[in-house]
TORVOTOR-863241 format. One record per residue (C-alpha): x, y, z. Coordinates in steps of 0.5 Angstrom, whole numbers. Each point is the difference from the previous one (the first is absolute). Layout:
<sites>
     X     Y     Z
     X     Y     Z
...
</sites>
This chain:
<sites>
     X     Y     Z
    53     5    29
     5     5     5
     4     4    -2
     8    -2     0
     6     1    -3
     3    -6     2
    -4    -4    -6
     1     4    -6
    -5    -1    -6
    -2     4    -6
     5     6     2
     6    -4     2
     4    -6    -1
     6    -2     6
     7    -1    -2
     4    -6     2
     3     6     5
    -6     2     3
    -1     7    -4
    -7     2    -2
    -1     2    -8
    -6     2    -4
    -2    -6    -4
     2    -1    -7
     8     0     2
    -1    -6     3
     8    -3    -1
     3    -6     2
    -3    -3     6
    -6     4     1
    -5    -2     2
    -6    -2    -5
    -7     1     3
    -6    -4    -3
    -3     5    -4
     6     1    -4
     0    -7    -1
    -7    -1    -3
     1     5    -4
    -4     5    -4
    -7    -2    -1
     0    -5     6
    -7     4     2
    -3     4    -3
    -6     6    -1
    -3     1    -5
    -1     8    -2
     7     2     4
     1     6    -3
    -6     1    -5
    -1     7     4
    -4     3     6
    -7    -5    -1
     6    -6     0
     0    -5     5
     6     0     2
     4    -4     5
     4     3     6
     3    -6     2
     1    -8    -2
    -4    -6     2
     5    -5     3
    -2    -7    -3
    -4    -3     7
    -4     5    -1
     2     4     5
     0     8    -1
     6     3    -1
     2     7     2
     2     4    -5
     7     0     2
     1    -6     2
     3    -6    -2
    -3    -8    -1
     4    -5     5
     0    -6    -1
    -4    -2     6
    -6     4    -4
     0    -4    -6
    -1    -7     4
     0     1     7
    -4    -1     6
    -7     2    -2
     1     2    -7
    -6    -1    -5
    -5    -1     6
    -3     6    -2
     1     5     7
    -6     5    -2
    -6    -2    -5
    -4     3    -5
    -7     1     4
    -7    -5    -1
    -6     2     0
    -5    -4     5
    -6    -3    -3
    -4     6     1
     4     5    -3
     0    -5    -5
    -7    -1    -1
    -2     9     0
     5     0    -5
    -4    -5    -3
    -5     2     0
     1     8    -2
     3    -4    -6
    -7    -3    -2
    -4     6     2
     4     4    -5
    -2    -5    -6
    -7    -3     3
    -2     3    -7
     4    -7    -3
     0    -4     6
    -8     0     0
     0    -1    -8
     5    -7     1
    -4    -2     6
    -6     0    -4
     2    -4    -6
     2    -5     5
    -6     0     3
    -3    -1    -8
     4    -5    -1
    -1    -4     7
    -7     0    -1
     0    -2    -8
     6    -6     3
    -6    -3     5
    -6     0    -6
     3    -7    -3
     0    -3     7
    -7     3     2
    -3    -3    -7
     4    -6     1
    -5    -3     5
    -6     3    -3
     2    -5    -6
     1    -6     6
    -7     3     2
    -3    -1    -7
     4    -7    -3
    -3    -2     8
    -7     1    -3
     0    -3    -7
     0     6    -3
     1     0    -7
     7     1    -4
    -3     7    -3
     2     2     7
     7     0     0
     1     5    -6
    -3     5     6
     4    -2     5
     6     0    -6
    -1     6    -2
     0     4     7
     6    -3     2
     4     1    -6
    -2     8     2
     2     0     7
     6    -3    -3
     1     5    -5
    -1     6     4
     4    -3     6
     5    -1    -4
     1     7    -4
    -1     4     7
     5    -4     3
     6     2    -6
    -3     8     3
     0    -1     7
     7    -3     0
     2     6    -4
    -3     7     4
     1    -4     7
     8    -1    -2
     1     8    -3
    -3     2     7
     5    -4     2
     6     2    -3
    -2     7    -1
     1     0     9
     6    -5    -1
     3     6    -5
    -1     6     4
     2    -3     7
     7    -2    -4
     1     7    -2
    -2     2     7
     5    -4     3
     7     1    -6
    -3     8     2
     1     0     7
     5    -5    -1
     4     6    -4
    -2     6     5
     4    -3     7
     6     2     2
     6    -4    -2
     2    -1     8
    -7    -4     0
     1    -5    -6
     7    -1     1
    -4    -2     8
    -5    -4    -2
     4    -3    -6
     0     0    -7
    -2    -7     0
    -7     0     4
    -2     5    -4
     2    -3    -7
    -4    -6     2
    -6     3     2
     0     4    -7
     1    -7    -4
    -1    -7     5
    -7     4     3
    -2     4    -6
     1    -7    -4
    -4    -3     5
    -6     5     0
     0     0    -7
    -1    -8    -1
    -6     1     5
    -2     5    -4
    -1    -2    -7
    -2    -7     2
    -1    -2     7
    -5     6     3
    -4    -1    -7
    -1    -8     1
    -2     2     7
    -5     5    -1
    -3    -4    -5
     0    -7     4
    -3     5     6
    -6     2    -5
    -1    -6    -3
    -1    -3     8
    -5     6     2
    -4    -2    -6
     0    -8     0
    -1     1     8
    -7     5    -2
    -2    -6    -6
     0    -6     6
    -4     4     4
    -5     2    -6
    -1    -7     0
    -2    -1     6
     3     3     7
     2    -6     3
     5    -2    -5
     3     7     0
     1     0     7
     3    -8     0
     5     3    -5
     2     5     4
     2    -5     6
     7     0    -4
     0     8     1
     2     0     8
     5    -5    -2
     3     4    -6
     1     5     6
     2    -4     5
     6    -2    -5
     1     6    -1
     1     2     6
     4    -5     2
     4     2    -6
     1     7    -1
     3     2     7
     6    -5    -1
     1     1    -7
     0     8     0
     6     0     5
     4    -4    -5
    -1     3    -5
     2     7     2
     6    -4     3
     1    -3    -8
     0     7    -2
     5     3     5
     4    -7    -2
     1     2    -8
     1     7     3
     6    -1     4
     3    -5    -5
    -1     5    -6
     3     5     5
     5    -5     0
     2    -1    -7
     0     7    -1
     5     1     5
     5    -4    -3
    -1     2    -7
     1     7     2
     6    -2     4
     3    -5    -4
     6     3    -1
     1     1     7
    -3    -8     2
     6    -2    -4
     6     4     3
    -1    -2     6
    -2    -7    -2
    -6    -1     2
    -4    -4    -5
    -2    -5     4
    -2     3     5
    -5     5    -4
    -1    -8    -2
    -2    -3     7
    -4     6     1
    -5     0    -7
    -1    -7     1
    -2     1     7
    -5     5    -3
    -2    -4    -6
    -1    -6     5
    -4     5     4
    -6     1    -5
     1    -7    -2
    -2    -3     6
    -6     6     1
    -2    -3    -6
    -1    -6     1
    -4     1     7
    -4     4    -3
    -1    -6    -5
    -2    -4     5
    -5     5     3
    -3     0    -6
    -1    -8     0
    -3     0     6
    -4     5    -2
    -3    -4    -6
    -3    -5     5
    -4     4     3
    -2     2    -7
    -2    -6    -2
    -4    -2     6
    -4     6     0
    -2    -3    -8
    -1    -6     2
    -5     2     6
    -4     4    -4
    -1    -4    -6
    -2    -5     5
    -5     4     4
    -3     2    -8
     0    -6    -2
    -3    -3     7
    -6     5     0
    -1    -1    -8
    -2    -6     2
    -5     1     5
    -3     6    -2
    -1    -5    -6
    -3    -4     4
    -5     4     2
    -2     3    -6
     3     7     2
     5     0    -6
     0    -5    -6
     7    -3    -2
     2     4    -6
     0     6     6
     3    -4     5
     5    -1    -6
     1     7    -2
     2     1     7
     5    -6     0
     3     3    -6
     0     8     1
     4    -2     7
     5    -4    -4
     2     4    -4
     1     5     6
     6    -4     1
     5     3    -5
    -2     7     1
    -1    -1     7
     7    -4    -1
     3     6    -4
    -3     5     6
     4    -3     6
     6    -4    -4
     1     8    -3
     0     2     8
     9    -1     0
     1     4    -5
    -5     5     2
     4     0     7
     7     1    -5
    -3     5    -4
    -3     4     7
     6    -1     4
     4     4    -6
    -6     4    -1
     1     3     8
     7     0    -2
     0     5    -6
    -5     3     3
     4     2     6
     5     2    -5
    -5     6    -2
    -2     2     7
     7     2     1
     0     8     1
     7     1    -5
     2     6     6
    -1    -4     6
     8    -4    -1
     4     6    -1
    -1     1     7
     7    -1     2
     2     2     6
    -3    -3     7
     3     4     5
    -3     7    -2
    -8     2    -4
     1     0    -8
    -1     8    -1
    -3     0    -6
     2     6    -5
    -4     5    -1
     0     4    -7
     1     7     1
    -7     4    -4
     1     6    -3
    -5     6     2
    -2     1    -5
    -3    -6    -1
    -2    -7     2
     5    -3    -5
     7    -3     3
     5     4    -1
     5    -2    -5
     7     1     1
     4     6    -1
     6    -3    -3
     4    -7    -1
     4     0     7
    -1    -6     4
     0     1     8
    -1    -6     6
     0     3     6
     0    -4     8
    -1    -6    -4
    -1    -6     5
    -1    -7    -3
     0    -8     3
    -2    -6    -4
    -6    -4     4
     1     3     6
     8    -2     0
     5     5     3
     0     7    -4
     6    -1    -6
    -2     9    -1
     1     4     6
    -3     8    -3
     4     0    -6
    -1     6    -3
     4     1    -7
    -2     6    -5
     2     0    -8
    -2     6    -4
    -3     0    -6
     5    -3    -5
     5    -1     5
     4    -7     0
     1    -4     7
     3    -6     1
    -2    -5     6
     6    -4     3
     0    -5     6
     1    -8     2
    -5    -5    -1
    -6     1     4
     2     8     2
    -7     2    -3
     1     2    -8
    -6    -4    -4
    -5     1     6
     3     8    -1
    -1    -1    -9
    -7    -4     2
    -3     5     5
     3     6    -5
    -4    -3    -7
    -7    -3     5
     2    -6     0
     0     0     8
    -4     4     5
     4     3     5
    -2    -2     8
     1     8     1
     3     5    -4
    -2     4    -7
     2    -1    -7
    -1     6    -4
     1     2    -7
     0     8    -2
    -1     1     7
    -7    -3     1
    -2    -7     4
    -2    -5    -5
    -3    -7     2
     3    -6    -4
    -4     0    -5
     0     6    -3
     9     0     1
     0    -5    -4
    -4     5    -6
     7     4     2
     5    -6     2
     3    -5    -5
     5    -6     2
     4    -5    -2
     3    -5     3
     6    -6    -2
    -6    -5     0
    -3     2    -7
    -5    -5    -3
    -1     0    -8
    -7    -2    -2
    -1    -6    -6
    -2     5    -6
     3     4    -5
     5     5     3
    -3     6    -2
    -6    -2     4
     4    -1     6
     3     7     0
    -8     2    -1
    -2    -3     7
     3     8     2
    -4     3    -6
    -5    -3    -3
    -1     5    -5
     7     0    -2
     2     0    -8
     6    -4    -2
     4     7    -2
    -2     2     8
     2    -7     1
     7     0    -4
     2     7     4
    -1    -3     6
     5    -6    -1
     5     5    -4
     0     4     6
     3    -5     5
     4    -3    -6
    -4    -6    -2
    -2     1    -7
     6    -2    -3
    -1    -8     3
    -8     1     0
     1     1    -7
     5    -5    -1
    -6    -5     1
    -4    -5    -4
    -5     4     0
     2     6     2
    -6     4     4
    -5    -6    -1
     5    -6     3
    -3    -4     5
     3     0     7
     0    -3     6
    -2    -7     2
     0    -4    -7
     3     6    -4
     7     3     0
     3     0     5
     4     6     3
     6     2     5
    -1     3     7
     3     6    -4
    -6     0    -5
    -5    -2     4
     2     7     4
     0     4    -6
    -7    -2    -1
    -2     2     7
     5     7     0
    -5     1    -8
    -7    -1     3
     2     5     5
     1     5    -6
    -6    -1    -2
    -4     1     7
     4     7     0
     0     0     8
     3     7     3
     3    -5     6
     3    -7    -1
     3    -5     5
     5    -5    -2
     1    -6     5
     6    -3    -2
    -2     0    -6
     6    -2    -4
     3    -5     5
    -1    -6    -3
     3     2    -7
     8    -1     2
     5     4    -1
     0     1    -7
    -7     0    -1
    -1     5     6
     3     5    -2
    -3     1    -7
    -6     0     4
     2     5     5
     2     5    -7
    -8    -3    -1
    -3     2     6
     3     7     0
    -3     1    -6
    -7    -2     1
     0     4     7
     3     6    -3
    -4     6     2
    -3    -3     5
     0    -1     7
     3    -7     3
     1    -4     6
     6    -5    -2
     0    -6     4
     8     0    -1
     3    -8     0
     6     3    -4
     4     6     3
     0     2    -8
    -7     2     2
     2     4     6
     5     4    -3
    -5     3    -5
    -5     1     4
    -1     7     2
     0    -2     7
     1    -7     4
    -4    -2     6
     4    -5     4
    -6    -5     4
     2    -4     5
    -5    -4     5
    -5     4    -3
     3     7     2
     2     5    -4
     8     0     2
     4     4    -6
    -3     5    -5
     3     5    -4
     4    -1    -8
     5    -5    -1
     6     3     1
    -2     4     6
    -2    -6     2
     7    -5    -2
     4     7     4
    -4     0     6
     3    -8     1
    -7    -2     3
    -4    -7    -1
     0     1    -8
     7     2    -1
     2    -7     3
    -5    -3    -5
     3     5    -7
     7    -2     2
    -2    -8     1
    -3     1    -7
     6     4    -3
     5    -6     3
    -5    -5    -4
    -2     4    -7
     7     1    -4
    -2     7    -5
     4     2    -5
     0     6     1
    -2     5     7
    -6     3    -4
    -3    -7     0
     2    -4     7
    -4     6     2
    -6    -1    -4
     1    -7    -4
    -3     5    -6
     2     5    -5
    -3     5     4
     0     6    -5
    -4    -4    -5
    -6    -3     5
     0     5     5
    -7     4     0
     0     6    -1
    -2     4     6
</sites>
């Protein structure tokens, strides 16, 4: 998004004469942007604020699923406009022969299992065929005159064979499915990992949607083929091997007429799986853009409904749903067609069996209970070979969600922080002590970005070489309008980001993103809250935290005396089903967790935006006190904020244009001071002390 004062977001509402003030005073007339209509909670992050390892949200997704930049506000042409939902870039697919490596690295990994399930099937195929084979002996025997003493031999062979075919098949089915779902396990877990280690920018740019249909709609997919579908297969390709071999132990000639019907078996299938697999993955990304769809508009439901919108969204799910359906029904009707084939294929081989019986007999070449058996151990190849070639459409759905889950793991999880186009990414190069091969540790808590450039996905640069400096233990504030670059700033600051150019050091020395989140916490307006006791929530910063540890932390942000106040107190079940909790509350918790994470440099974007008037300032008393002793970068949505601050940094177009403290700053008459007296004309104060601060100062300031 370019950067512009003449839409004012997050940090600015207009007032019906035209001037620009912060948000949060907005009066008569201003303007009400999208996001303040939705409200807190519209899109949400888990772990917001939970500490340095946190996945932390730099900016918010608007509900077409578009990325938003941080600072920038969702339009209403990026909830329904042209375009919205059709995905733009996609998670990437693996081909076939990806696919298949990994395949195979997966089987090699297990081959101990896979060769113990492949060999219990075979058991049990060869025990299945005993019965047929006997079968035409016993023909052979009544065809002599045999006596019916002869008939308890036949009997008793044919129950074992039945017996033992049907205590290996119950195994086979087991050992062939464990193997199964143990890939279908790791693969899962591979994917929700490297799902969770992509940048924010690279979700938010392939869409919640897709992912989220590839870990349920694919994953259930390749679950159903693994717990029934391959078993019943490989059972039905041994129980053919096996029945094939037996014909040709009875005589060669029968072996080879049944095998007539395997080139047509093959033709159908080559007929059938160029057109299916195509179709198939189309489904796929079908279910995938609905999903996005519906994900889009639940997140966004607010804003969908501001802006009256619900038919629309409507229009655009049904054209969606209409979509799979009619991919649907084709690949149905491939199917039937497919089923033809089949069926002739069967009928052509049993008539050569049959054909050929006939004069092999004849000639003395085979008797009629031989001829028999053969008939028989190829009719019964229908269902088998049935289940084999019908099972083949679940396969092709299983395979194009397998290549999709896939392509998700094949993901390297730094390539999308590649932000900037227009010059090579540096990659920061830890500084090492001489002393040893170790990485050097920073020496103390303050925080430095230096010529710091930064685009999103090759879009014109919103930071042109910011440098800003904060001591340790120093307090300074961002102010600026919509999209002047304050979110990108606090996301490359806690690692979120990585810079185009530029350096991000802590305690004077370079560190890479990971390790500047071991350093760095951040919390953002948009806190999730996890289903669960509320203690448990505040254990996602600390999972070793004690209930004492845990009740400190809340009596330091001030949040004890309402958590107390509780059903349950500490053990009450917050989040979706549970006790609900304000936007005041629910920051509380975020400010609480960073307690317990202890981080020496903490980041607070906006973090008491969407609280209101009153519930913001019993959060800013709550954030001073849960980053007191602490260096902090505050991106300032109220000029409350500022005002505390040590010092004020004004951005505007990514540019660094005011700096210094805030009376400094008011008397120089500058950019800030035009914002400080629109502020003071709209924040009526009781007295002077608080139209400066909003807050009792002497009672919250940290000490310095």
């Amino acid at each position: 998004m370019t950067t512009s004062d003449k839409s004012p977001g997050p940090d600015a509402t207009t007032t019906p004469d035209g001037a620009t003030t912060p948000d949060g005073a907005a009066g008569p007339g201003a303007t009400t942007r999208p996001a303040e209509v939705a409200g807190p909670g519209a899109t949400t992050r888990p772990d917001e604020g939970a500490g340095p390892e946190a996945a932390v949200r730099s900016g918010g997704t608007a509900p077409s699923g578009k990325a938003r930049r941080p600072d920038g506000e969702v339009r209403p042409e990026e909830v329904a406009g042209p375009g919205a939902g059709d995905g733009g870039d996609r998670l990437p697919v693996a081909g076939a022969r990806r696919t298949w490596a990994w395949l195979r690295g997966e089987l090699r990994a297990r081959w101990a299992a896979a060769a113990l399930a492949v060999l219990v099937g075979a058991v049990g195929a060869a025990a299945s065929v005993v019965p047929v084979y006997v079968l035409g002996t016993l023909v052979d025997l009544v065809d002599e005159g045999a006596p019916g003493s002869a008939i308890v031999t036949v009997a008793l062979v044919i129950l074992a064979g039945a017996l033992i075919g049907g205590l290996a098949t119950g195994p086979a089915t087991y050992l062939v499915s464990r193997v199964c779902e143990q890939m279908l396990a790791d693969l899962r877990e591979r994917t929700v990992a490297r799902a969770l280690s992509l940048p924010v920018t690279a979700l938010e740019r392939f869409g919640k949607g897709d992912l989220l249909s590839r870990v349920s709609t694919d994953t259930a997919a390749i679950g159903k083929a693994a717990s029934t579908v391959v078993p019943a297969m490989i059972s039905s390709f041994l129980l053919g091997v096996v029945s094939v071999g037996a014909m040709a132990g009875l005589d060669w000639r029968l072996g080879l007429a049944g095998a007539v019907a395997i080139p047509l078996y093959v033709l159908g299938l080559r007929w059938y799986l160029p057109r299916a697999a195509p179709k198939y993955a189309a489904e796929r990304r079908a279910v995938a853009d609905n999903s996005q769809l519906l994900v889009e508009s639940m997140q966004g439901v607010r804003t969908v409904q501001a802006y009256r919108l619900e038919g629309r969204r409507l229009h655009r799910i049904g054209g969606a749903s209409r979509e799979v359906h009619d991919i649907s029904v084709s690949v149905f009707t491939l199917f039937t067609r497919f089923v033809g084939r089949v069926n002739r294929a069967e009928f052509f081989g049993l008539a050569a069996i049959l054909v050929t019986g006939f004069f092999l007999v004849r000639q003395g070449s085979v008797t009629v209970g031989e001829s028999a058996a053969a008939a028989v151990l190829f009719h019964r190849l229908f269902n088998p070979i049935g289940m084999l070639l019908f099972t083949f459409d679940e396969i092709q759905a299983a395979g194009a969600s397998l290549a999709r889950l896939v392509g998700v793991i094949d993901l390297d999880p730094g390539a999308d922080r590649v932000e900037t186009a227009a010059r090579p990414l540096r990659r920061p190069t830890p500084a090492r002590s001489t002393s040893s091969a170790r990485p050097a540790e920073p020496r103390d808590a303050s925080l430095e970005l230096s010529d710091v450039h930064f685009s999103y996905d090759g879009s014109p640069e919103v930071l042109h070489g910011v440098s800003i400096s904060l001591a340790a233990g120093s307090r300074v504030a961002l102010v600026g309008s919509t999209g002047a670059g304050k979110s990108t700033i606090a996301a490359i600051a806690a690692g979120i980001l990585t810079p185009g150019s530029g350096a991000v050091r802590v305690g004077g020395v370079e560190l890479a993103p990971d390790r500047l989140r071991e350093h760095v916490a951040i919390i953002t307006q948009e806190v999730h809250v996890f289903a669960g006791p509320l203690i448990e929530d505040l254990r996602l910063a600390r999972p070793d935290a004690s209930p004492e540890e845990a009740a400190a932390a809340l009596a330091a942000v001030g949040a004890l005396e309402w958590v107390t106040a509780l059903p349950g107190g500490l053990d009450t079940v917050v989040g979706e089903g549970g006790h609900e909790l304000t936007t005041a509350q629910v920051q509380q918790l975020a400010l609480a967790r960073l307690m317990l994470v202890d981080p020496p440099i903490a980041i607070l974007d906006e973090a008491t935006a969407e609280a209101g008037s009153l519930g913001a300032r019993t959060l800013e008393e709550s954030a001073i006190a849960a980053t007191r002793g602490r260096t902090t970068l505050v991106v300032a949505h109220r000029l409350t904020q500022a005002a505390s601050a040590d010092r004020v940094i004004v951005l505007e177009h990514g540019r660094i244009v005011e700096e210094g403290g805030h009376a400094e700053l008011v008397a120089a008459g500058g950019r800030y001071a035009e914002l400080w007296r629109a502020w003071e004309a709209r924040t009526p104060a009781s007295s002077p002390r608080q139209a400066v601060t909003g807050i009792d100062l002497t009672r919250t300031l940290p000490e310095r």
